[in-house]
C-alpha positions in Angstrom: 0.0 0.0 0.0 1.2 3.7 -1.1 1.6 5.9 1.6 1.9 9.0 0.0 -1.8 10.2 0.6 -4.0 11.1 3.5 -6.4 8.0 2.9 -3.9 5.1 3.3 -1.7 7.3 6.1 -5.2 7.2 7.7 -5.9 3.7 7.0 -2.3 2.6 8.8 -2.7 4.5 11.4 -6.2 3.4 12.3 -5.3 -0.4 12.1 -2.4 -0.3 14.5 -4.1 2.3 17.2 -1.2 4.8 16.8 -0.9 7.8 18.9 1.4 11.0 17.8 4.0 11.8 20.5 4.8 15.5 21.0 8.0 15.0 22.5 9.2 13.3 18.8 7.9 15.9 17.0 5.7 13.5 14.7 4.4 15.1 11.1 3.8 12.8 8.4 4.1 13.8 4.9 0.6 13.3 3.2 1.7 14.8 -0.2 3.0 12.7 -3.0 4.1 15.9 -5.3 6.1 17.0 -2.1 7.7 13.3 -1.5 8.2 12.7 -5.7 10.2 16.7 -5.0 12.5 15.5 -2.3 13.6 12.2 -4.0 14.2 14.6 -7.1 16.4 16.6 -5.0 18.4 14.1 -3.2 19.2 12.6 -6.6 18.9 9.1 -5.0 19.5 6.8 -7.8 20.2 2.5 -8.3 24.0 2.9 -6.6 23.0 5.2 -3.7 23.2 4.5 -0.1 20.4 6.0 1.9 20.4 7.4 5.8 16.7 8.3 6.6 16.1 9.6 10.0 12.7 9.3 11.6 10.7 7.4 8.9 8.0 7.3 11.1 5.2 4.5 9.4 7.6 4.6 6.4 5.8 6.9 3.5 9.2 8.3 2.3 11.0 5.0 2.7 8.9 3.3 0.4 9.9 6.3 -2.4 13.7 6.0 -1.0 13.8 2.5 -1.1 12.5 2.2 -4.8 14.9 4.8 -6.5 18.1 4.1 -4.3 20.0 0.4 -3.8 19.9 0.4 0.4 18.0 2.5 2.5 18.7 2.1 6.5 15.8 4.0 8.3 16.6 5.0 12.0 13.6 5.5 14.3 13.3 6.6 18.0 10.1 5.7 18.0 9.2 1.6 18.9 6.2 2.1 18.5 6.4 2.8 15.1 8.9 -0.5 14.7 6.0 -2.5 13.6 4.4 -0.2 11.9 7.7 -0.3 9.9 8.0 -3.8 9.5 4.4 -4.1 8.1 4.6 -0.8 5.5 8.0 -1.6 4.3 7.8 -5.9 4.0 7.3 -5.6 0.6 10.9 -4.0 0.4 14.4 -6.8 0.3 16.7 -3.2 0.3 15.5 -1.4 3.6 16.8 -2.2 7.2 15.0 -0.7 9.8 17.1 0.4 13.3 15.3 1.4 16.2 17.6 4.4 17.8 18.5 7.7 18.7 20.3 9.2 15.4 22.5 11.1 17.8 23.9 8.2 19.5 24.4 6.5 16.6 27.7 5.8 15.1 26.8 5.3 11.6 26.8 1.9 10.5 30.4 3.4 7.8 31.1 -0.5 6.7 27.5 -0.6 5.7 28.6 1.4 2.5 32.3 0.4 2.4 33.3 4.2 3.3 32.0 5.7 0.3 29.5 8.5 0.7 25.9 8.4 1.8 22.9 10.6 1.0 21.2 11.5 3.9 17.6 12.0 3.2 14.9 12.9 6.4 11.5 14.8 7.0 13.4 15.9 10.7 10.9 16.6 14.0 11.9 20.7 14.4 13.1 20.6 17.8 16.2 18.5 16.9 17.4 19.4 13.6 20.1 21.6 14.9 22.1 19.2 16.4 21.3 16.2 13.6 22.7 18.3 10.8 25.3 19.5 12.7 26.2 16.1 14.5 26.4 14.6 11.0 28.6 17.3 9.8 31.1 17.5 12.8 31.5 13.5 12.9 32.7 13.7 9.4 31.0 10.8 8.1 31.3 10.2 4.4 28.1 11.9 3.4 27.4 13.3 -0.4 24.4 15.4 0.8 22.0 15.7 3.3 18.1 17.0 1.6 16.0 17.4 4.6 12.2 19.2 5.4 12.8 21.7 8.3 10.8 24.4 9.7 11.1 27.2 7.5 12.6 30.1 9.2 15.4 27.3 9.9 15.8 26.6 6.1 15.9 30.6 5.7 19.1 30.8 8.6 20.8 28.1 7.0 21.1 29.9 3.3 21.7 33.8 4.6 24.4 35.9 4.4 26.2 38.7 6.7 24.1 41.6 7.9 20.5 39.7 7.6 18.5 39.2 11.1 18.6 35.7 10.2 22.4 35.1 9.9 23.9 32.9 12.6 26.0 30.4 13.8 23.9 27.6 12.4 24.6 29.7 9.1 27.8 29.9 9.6 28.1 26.6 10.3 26.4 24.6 7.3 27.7 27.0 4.5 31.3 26.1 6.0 30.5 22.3 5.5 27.9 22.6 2.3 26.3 24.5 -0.2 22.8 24.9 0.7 19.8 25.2 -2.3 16.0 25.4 -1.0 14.2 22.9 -3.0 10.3 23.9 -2.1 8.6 25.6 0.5 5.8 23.6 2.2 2.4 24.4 3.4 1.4 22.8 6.8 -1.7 21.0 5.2 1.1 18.7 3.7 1.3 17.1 6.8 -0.4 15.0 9.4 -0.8 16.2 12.0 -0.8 19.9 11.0 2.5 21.9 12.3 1.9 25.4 13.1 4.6 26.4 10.9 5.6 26.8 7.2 7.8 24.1 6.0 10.7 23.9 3.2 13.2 21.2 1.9 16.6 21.9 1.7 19.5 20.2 0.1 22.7 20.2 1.6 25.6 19.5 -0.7 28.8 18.7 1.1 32.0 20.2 -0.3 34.8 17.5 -0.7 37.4 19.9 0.5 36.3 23.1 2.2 36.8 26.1 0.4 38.0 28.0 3.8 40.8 26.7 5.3 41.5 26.9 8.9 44.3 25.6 11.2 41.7 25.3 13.8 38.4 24.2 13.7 37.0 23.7 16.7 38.5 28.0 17.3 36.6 28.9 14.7 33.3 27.6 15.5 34.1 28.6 19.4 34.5 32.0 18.0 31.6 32.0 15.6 29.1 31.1 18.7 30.5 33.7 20.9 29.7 36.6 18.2 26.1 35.1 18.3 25.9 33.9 22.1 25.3 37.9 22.4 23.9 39.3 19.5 23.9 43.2 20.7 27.6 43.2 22.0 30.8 44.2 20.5 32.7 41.0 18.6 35.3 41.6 21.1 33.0 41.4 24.0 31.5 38.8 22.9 34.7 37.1 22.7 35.6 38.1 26.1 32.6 36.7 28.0 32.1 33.2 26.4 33.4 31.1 28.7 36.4 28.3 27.2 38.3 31.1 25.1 41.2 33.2 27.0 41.9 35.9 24.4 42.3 39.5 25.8 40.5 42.2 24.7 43.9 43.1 23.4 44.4 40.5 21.3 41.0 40.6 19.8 41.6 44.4 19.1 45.4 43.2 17.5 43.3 40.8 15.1 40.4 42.9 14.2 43.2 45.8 13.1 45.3 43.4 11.5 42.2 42.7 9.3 41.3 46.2 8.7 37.9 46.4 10.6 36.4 48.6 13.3 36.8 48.0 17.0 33.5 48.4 17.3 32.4 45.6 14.9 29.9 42.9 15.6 29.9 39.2 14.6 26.8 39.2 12.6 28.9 41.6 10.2 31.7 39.2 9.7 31.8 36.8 6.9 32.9 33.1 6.8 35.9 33.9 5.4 36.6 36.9 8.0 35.8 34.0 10.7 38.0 32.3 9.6 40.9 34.7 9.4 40.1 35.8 12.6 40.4 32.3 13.7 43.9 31.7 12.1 45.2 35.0 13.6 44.3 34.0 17.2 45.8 30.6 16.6 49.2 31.8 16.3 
């Protein structure tokens, strides 16, 4: 049975009694134009490797699973494991793992270290630290296309200057390109969300086009600029707890790049991050 419509999402969810739980952040996709969009996006094709993260009764996977040659589908929810196991039997290329994607270590043999495509409709309140927890591990990953909230799509694509730009900006354009794919209407999904919706792929640079000597400086820096928003970069600096540069030295930097004392971070660019970073390295 397709999943991809409100009547058979219905159906499933009817026969096996299931009950939505807030704290997963549970909204199934009941649009098949949206779900034919995201496998467009991902590119998933015969020799792909697929990572999806909370398939919940499996109405992507079934769309993953017939374009791509292995799809492994992690779930928190066991509850949903049978679910699974019924809506996705009809499937020889899908394994099903009942976990928490954050304390996963990534099954790498599973695709004999070449790249997977991460492909997910994420719950909201955790899509921070999945992208970012995929990104840092550096597991071989080719992209990551994912539905977030919206206003979390818009921070991850915007530039300096922009009351969206952040560290979570910051952070993905250091690691990938990012391309919004569609924006989404909350009557795509079951339950209904509150919020606009949008897909966004993530394509992963093979070597990153800033270079640092240290990353874990940089990003250290980059969420001390943002930890307070209204404050000087070099106050900012001062009062985040774990880095122990002077005022001084920040003031040294910032003149040895040619900017204003008074500058704040949401000014800099990635590139200025990262030159700030290499100077207070040395």
């Amino acid at each position: 049975m397709k999943l991809g419509n409100p009547k058979n999402t219905i159906e499933v969810i009817q026969k096996y009694d299931f009950d939505f739980q807030k704290k997963f952040g549970q909204n199934f996709l009941i649009d098949e134009r949206v779900l034919e969009k995201i496998i467009s996006a991902a590119e998933v094709n015969k020799d792909d490797f697929v990572l999806e993260i909370g398939p919940g009764i499996g109405t992507m996977t079934q769309y993953l699973a017939e374009n791509a040659r292995e799809v492994m589908a992690v779930e928190i929810d066991k509850n949903l494991i049978p679910i699974l196991s019924d809506t996705l039997s009809a499937y020889d290329n899908v394994s099903i793992l009942n976990a928490d994607i954050l304390k996963v270590e990534i099954v790498e043999e599973k695709n004999g270290g070449k790249p997977a495509k991460v492909v997910a409709n994420l719950p909201y309140y955790i899509t921070t630290p999945i992208i970012m927890g995929l990104f840092e591990s550096h597991v071989p990953i080719d992209s990551i296309t994912v539905m977030v909230q919206k206003e979390v799509a818009d921070r991850m694509q915007s530039g300096p200057g922009t009351k969206d730009y952040g560290a979570l900006s910051l952070a993905v354009q250091y690691y990938a390109e990012p391309y919004v794919v569609a924006n989404v209407p909350p009557n795509c999904f079951m339950p209904r969300p509150k919020v606009g919706s949008a897909v966004i792929r993530l394509t992963k640079y093979k070597d990153a086009p800033i270079k640092v000597t240290n990353e874990k400086l940089l990003f250290q820096l980059i969420r001390a600029s943002f930890n307070q928003r209204r404050k000087t970069l070099q106050n900012g600096i001062k009062n985040f707890g774990g880095l122990n540069f002077s005022k001084e030295q920040v003031a040294q930097a910032l003149e040895e790049m040619e900017l204003p004392a008074s500058v704040r971070g949401e000014a800099l660019t990635l590139e200025q991050f990262a030159q700030l970073s290499n100077i207070l390295d040395r």
